[in-house]
C-alpha positions in Angstrom: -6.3 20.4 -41.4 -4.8 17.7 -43.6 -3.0 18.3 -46.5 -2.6 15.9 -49.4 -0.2 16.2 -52.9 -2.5 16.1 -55.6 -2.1 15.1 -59.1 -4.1 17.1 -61.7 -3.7 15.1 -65.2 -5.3 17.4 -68.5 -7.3 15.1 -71.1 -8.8 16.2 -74.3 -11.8 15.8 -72.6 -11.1 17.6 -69.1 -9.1 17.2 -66.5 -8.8 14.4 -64.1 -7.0 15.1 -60.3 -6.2 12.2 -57.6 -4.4 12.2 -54.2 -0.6 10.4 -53.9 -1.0 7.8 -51.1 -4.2 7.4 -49.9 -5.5 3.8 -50.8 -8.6 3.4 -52.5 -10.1 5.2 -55.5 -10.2 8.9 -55.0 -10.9 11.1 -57.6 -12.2 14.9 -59.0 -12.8 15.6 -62.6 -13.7 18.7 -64.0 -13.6 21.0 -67.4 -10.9 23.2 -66.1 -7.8 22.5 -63.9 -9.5 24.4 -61.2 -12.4 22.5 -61.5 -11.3 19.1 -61.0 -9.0 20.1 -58.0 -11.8 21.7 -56.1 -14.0 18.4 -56.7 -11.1 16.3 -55.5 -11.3 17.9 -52.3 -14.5 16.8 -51.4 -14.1 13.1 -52.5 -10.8 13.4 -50.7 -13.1 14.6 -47.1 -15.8 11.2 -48.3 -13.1 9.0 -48.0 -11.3 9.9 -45.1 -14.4 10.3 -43.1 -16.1 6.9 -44.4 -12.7 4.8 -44.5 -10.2 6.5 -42.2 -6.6 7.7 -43.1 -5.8 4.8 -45.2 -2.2 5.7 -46.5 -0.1 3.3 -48.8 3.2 2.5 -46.9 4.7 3.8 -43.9 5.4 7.8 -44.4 3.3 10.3 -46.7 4.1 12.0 -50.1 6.7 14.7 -49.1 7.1 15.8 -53.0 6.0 14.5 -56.3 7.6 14.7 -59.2 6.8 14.4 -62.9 8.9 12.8 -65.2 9.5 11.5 -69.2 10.9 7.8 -70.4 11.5 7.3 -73.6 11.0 3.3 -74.2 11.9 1.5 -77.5 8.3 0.7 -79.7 
């Protein structure tokens, strides 16, 4: 089994979730957190399966981090 870091993102519309470095356009979306990570994980199996590993840069995502910037208006 593969394993991939995924980003879940909440909208005021639902939430969104996305794998770090795998090329190409890969993503779940459901109306609860839960939701949108389980439907990731399908799209994530599509893509490997029909494209191969495709991996941005040499080494995969060993941790992720979210952060805040302040930037001047």
């Amino acid at each position: 089994m593969r394993y991939f870091k995924i980003i879940v993102e909440k909208h005021a519309d639902g939430y969104v979730a996305y794998p770090l470095g795998l090329k190409g356009v890969v993503v779940g979306q459901g109306n609860t957190y839960d939701e949108a990570l389980t439907d990731a994980r399908p799209a994530i199996w599509f893509h490997v399966e029909t494209f191969g590993e495709v991996l941005e840069g040499e080494s995969p995502v060993l941790e992720a981090f979210v952060a805040e910037a302040g930037v001047p208006d």
